[in-house]
Backbone as a chain_set.jsonl record, in Angstrom:
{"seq": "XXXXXXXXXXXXXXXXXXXXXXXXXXXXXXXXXXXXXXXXXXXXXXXXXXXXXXXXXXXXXXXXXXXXXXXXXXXXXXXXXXXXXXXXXXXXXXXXXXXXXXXXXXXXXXXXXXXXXXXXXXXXXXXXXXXXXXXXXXXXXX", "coords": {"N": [[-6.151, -0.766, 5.463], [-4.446, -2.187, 4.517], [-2.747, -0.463, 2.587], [-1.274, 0.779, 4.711], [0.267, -0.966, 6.035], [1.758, -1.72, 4.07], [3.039, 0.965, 3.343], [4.278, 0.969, 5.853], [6.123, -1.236, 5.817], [8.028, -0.059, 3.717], [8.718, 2.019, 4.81], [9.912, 0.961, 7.425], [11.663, -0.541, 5.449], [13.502, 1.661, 4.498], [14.94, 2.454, 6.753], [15.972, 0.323, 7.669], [17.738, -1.038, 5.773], [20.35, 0.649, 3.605], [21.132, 2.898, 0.957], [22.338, 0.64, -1.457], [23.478, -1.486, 0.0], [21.451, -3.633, -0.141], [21.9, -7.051, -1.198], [21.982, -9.526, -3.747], [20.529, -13.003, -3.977], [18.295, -10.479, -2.553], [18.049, -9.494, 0.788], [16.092, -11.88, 3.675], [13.707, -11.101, 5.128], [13.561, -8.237, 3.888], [13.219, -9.279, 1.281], [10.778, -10.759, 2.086], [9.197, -8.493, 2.643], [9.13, -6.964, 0.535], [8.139, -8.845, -1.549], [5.421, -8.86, -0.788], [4.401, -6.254, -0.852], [4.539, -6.7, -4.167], [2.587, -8.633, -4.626], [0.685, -7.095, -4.079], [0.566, -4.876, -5.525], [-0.498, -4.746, -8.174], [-3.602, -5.166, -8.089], [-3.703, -2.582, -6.45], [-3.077, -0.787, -8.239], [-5.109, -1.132, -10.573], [-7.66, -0.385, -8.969], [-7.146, 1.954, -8.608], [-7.045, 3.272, -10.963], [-9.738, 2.205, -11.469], [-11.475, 4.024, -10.021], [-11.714, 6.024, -10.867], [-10.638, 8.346, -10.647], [-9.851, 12.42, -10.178], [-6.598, 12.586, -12.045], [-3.562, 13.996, -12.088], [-1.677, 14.407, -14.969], [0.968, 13.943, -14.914], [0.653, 11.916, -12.564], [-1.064, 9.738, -14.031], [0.588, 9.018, -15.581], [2.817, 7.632, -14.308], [1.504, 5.398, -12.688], [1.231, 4.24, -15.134], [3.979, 3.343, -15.246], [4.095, 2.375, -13.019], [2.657, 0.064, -13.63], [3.94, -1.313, -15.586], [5.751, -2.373, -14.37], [5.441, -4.016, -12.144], [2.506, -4.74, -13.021], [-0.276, -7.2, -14.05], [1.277, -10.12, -15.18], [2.065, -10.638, -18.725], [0.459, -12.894, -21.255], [1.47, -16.302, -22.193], [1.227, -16.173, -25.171], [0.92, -13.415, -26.392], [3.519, -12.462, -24.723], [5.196, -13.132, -26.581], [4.96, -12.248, -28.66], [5.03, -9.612, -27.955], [7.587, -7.016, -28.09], [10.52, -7.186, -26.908], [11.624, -4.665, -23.815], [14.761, -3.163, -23.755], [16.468, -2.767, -21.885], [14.901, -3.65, -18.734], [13.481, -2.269, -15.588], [14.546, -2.784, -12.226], [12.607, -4.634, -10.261], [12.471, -4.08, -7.393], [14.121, -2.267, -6.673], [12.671, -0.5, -7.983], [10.567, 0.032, -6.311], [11.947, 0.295, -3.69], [12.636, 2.948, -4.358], [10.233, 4.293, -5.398], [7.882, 2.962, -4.384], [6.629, 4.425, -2.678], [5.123, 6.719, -3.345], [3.029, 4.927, -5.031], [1.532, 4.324, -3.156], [0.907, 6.566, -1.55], [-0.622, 7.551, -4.173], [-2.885, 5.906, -4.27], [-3.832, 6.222, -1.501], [-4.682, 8.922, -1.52], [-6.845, 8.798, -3.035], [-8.344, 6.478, -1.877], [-9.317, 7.754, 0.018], [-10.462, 10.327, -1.119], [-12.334, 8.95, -1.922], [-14.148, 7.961, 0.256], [-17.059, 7.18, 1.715], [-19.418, 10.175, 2.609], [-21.056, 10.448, 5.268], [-23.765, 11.169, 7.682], [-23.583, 10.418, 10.509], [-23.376, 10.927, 13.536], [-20.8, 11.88, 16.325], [-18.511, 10.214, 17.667], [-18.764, 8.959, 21.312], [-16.778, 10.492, 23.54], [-14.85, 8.449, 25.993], [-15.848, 9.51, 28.471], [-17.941, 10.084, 28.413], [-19.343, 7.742, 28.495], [-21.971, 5.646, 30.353], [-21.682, 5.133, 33.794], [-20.695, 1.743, 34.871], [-22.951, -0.891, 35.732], [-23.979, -1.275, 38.73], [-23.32, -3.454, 40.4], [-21.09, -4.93, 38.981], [-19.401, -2.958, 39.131], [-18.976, -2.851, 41.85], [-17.651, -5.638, 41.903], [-14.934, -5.022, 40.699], [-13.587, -3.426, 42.286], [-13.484, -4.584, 44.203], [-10.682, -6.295, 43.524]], "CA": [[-5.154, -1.363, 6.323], [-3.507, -2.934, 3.39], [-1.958, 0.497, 2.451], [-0.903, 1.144, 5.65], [1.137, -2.22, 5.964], [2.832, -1.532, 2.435], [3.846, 1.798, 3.799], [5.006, 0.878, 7.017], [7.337, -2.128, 5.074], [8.964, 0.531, 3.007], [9.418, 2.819, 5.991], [11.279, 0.07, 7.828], [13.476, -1.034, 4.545], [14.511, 2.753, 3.976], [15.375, 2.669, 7.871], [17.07, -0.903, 7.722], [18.71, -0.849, 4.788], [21.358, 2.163, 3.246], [21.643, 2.273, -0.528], [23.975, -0.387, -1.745], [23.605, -2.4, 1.06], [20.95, -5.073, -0.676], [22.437, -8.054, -1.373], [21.792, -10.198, -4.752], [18.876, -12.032, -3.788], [17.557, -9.652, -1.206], [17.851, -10.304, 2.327], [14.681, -12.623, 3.549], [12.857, -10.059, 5.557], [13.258, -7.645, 2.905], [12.494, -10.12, 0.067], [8.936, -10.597, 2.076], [8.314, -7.075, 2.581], [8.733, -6.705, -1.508], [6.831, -9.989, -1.902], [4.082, -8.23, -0.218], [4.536, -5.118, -2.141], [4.549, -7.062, -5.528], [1.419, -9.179, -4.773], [-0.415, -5.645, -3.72], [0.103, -3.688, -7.086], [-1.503, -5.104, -9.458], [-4.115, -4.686, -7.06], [-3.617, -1.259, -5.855], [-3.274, 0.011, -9.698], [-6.47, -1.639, -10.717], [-8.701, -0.003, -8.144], [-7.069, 3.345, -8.777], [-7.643, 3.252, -12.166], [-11.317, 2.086, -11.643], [-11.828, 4.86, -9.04], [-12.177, 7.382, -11.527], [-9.838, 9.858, -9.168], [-8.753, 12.912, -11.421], [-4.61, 12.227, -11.636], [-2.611, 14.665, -13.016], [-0.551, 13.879, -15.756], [2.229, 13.226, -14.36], [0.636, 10.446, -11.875], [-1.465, 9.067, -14.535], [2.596, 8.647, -16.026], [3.773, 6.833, -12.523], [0.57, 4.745, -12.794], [1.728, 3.575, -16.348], [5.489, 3.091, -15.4], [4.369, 1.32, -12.167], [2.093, -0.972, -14.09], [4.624, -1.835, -16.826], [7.133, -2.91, -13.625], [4.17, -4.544, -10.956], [1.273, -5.489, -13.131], [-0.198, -8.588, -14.137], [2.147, -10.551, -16.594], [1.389, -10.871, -19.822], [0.067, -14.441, -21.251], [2.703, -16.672, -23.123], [1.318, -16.029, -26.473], [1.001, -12.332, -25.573], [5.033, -12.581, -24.374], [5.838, -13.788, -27.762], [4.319, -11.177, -29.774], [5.449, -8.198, -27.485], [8.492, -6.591, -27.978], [11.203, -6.611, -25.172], [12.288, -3.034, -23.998], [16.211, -3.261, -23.885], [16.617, -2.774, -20.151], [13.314, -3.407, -17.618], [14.301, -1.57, -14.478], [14.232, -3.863, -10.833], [11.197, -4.173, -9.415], [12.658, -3.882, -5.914], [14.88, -1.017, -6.804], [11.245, 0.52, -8.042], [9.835, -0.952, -4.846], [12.602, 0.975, -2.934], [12.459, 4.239, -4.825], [9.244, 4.827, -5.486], [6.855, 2.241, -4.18], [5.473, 5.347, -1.384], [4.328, 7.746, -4.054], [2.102, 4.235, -5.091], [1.188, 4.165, -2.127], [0.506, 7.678, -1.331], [-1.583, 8.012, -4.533], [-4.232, 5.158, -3.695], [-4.399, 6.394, -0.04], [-5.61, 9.935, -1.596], [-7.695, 8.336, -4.007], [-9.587, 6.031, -1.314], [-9.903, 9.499, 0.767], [-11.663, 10.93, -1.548], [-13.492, 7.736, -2.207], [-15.11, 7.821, 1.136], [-18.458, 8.312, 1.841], [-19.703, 11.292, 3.094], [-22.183, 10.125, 5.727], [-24.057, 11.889, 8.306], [-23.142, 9.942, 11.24], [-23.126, 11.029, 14.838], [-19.886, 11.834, 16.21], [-18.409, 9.028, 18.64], [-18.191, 9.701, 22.292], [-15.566, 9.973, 24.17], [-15.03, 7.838, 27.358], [-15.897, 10.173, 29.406], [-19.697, 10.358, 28.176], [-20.068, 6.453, 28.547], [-22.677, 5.376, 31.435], [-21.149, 4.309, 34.929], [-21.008, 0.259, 34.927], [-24.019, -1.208, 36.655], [-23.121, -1.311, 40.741], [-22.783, -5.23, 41.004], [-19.854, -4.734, 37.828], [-18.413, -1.692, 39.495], [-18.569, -3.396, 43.083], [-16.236, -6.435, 41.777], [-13.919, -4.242, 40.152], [-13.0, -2.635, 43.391], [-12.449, -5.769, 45.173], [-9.412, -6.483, 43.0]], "C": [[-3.972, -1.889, 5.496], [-2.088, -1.931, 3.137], [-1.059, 0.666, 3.402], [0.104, 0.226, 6.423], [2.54, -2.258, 5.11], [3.72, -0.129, 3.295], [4.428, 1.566, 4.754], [6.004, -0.495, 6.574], [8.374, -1.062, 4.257], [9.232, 1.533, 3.946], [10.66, 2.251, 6.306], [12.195, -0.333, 6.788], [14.178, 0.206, 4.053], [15.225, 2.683, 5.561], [16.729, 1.464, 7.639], [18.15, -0.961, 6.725], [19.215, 0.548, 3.993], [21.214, 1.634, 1.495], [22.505, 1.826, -0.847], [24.071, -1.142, -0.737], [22.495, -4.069, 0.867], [21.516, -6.06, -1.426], [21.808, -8.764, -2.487], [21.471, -11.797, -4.376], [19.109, -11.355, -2.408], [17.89, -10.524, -0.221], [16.542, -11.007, 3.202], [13.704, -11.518, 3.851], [12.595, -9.003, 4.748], [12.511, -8.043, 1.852], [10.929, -10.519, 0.489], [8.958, -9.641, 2.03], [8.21, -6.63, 1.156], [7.862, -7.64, -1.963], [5.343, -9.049, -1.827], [3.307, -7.246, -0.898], [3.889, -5.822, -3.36], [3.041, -8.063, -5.797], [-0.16, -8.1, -4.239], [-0.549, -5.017, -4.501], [-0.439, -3.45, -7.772], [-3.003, -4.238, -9.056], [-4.597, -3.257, -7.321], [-3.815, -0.473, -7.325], [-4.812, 0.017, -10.381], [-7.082, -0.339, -10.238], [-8.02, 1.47, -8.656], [-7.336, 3.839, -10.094], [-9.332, 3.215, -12.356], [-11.837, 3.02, -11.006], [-12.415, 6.271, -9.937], [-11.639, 8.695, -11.047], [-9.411, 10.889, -10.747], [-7.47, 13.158, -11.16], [-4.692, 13.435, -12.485], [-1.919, 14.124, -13.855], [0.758, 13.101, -15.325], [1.787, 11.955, -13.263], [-0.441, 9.765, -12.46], [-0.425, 7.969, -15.649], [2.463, 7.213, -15.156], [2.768, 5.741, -12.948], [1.104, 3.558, -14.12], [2.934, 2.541, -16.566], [5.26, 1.935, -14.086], [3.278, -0.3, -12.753], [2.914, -1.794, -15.128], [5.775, -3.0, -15.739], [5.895, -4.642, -12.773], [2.684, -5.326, -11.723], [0.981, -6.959, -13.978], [0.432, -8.8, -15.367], [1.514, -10.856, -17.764], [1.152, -12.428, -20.399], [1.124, -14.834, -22.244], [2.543, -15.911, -24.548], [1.367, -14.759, -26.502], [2.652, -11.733, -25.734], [5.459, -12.547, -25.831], [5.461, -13.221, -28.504], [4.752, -9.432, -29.142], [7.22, -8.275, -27.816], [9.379, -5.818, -26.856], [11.668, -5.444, -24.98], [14.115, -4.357, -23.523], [16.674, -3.502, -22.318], [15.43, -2.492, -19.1], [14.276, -3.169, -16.366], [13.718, -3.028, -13.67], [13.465, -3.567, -10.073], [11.754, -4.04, -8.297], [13.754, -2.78, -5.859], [13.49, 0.065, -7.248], [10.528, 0.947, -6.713], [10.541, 0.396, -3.682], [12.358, 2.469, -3.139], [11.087, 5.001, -4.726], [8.015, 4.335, -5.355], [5.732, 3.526, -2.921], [4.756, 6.122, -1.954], [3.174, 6.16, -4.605], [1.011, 4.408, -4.27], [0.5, 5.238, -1.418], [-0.528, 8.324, -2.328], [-3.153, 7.287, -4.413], [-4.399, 5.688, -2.394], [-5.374, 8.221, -0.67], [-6.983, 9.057, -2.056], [-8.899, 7.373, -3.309], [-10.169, 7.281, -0.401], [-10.856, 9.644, 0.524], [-12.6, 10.323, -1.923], [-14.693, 7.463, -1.174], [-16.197, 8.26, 1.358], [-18.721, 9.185, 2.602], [-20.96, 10.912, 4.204], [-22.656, 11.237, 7.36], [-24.259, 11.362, 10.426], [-22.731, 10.912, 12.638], [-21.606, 10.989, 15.966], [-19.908, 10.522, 17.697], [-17.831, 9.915, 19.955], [-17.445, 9.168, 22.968], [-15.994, 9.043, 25.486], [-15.59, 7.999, 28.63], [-17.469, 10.002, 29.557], [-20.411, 9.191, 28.533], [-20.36, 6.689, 29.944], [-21.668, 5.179, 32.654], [-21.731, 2.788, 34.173], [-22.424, 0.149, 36.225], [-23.362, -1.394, 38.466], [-22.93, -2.463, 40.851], [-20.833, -5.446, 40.221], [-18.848, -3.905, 38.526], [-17.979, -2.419, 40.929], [-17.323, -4.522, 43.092], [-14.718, -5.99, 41.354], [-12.888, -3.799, 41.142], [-12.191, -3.536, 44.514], [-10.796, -6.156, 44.599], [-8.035, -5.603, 43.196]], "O": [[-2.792, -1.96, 5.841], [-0.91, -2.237, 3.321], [0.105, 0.723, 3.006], [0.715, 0.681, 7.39], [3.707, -2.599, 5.305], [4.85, -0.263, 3.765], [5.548, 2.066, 4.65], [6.85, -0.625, 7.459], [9.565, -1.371, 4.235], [10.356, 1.99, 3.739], [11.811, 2.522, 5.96], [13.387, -0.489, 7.05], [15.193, 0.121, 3.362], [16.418, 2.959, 5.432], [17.939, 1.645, 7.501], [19.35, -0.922, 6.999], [18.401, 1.455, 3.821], [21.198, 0.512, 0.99], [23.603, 2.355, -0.674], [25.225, -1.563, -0.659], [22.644, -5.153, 1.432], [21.597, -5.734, -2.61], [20.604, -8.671, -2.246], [22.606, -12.265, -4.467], [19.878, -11.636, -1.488], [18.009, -11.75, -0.21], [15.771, -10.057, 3.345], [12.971, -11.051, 2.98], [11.416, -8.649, 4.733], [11.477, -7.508, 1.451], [10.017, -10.614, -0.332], [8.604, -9.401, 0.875], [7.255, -5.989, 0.72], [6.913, -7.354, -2.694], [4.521, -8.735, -2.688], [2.161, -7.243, -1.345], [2.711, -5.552, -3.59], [2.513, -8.197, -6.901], [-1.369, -8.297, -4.119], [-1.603, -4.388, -4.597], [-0.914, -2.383, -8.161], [-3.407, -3.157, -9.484], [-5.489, -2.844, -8.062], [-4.686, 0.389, -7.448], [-5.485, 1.018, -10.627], [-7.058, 0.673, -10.938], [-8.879, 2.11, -9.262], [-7.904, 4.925, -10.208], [-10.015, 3.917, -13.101], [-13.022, 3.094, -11.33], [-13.233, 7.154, -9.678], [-12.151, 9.814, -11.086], [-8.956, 10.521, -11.83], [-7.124, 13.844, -10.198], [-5.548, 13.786, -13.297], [-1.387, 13.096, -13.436], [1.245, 11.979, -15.46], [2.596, 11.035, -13.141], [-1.032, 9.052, -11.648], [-0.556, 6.867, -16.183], [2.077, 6.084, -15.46], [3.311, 4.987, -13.756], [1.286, 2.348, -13.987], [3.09, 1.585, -17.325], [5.924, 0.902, -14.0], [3.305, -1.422, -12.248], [2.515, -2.909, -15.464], [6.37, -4.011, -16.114], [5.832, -5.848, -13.01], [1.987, -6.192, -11.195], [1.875, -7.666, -14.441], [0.334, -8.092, -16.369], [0.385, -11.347, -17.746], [1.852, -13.243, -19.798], [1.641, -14.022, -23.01], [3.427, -15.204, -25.033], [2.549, -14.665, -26.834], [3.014, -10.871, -26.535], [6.253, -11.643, -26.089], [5.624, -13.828, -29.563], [4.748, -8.384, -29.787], [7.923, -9.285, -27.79], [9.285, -4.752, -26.248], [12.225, -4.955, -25.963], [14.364, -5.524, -23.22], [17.201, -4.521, -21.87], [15.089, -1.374, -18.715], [15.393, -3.64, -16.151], [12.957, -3.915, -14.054], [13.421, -2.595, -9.319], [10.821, -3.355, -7.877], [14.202, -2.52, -4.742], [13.397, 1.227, -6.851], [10.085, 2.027, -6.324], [9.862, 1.201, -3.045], [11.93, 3.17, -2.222], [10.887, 6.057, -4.126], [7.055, 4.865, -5.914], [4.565, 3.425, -2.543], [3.704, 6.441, -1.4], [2.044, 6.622, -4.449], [-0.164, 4.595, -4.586], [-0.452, 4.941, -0.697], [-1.236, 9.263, -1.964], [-4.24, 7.864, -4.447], [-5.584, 5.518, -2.109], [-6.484, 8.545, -0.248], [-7.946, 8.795, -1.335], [-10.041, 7.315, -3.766], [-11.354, 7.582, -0.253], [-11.906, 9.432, 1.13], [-13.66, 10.848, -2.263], [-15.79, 6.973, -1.443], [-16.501, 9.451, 1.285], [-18.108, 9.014, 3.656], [-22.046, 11.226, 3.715], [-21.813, 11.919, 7.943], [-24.924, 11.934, 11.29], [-21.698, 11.58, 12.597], [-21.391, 9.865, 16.419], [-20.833, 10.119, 18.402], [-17.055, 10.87, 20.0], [-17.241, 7.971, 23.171], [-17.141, 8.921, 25.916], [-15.795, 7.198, 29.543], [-18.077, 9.825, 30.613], [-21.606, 9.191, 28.827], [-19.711, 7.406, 30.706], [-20.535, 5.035, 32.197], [-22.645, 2.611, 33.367], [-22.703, 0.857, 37.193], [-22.251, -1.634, 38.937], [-22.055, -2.641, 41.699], [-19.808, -5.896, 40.734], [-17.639, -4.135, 38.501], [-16.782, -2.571, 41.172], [-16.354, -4.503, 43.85], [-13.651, -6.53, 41.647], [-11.671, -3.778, 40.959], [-11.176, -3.464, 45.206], [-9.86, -6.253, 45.393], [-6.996, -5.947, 42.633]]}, "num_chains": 1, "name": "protein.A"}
C-alpha cells in the first residue's frame, strides 16, 4: 500500500506541477508528498537490497545513486571523515525525475516476492448464499 501511495504522490506532482514551476522551498502539499517520499527510501532500498531480487546492472546503479541521495545519513564522525562530492544533486529534483523507477523496482521485486500459495479462488457475489428470510424480509421493507 505504501508503494502505491508514493506512486500516486508523484503521479499527482507530475500532473500539478510543470517543470520550473517549484518554488524555493517547495510548495506545502508538494513538500509533504516529498516528505513522504524521503522518509520511505531508506526503507524501500533496504528491503530491496535484502530481497535478494536479481537487478540488472544498471538498476543495481539507480539503487546506488538513489541511496547516495535518500539513504540514511551518515554519523557525525563518519561526515567528517567522508569526502564531499562537489555538487550533490536535489533530492526533490531526484524525487521528481526519477523517484517512479524506485518505485517501480520494489513493486517488481515484492511481486516476485510473493508467495505462491495454493489458495482457492474467491467467489464472486453471485455464488454467495441468499441472506436468511427474516434479513432479506427487512431489507424489502425499506
Amino acid at each position: 500500500m505504501q508503494l502505491i501511495t508514493l506512486r500516486d504522490d508523484l503521479d499527482w506532482a507530475h500532473e500539478a506541477y510543470e517543470p520550473g514551476t517549484v518554488t524555493d522551498p517547495p510548495q506545502h502539499d508538494l513538500a509533504d508528498a516529498f516528505a513522504r517520499f524521503a522518509d520511505a527510501a531508506p526503507h524501500i532500498i533496504s528491503t530491496v537490497r535484502a530481497s535478494n531480487a536479481q537487478l540488472n546492472p544498471h538498476e543495481k546503479a539507480f539503487l546506488e545513486d538513489m541511496d547516495a541521495v535518500f539513504g540514511q545519513p551518515a554519523l557525525p564522525q563518519e561526515a567528517s571523515t567522508t569526502p564531499q562530492k562537489t555538487s550533490d544533486p536535489d533530492p526533490l529534483a531526484v524525487w521528481l525525475l526519477e523517484g517512479k523507477d524506485l518505485v517501480d523496482i520494489a513493486r517488481s521485486v515484492s511481486r516476485a516476492s510473493w508467495p505462491r500459495t495454493a489458495l482457492a479462488p474467491v467467489r464472486t457475489a453471485a455464488a454467495l448464499p441468499s441472506p436468511p428470510l427474516q434479513i432479506a424480509a427487512s431489507l424489502n421493507r425499506r
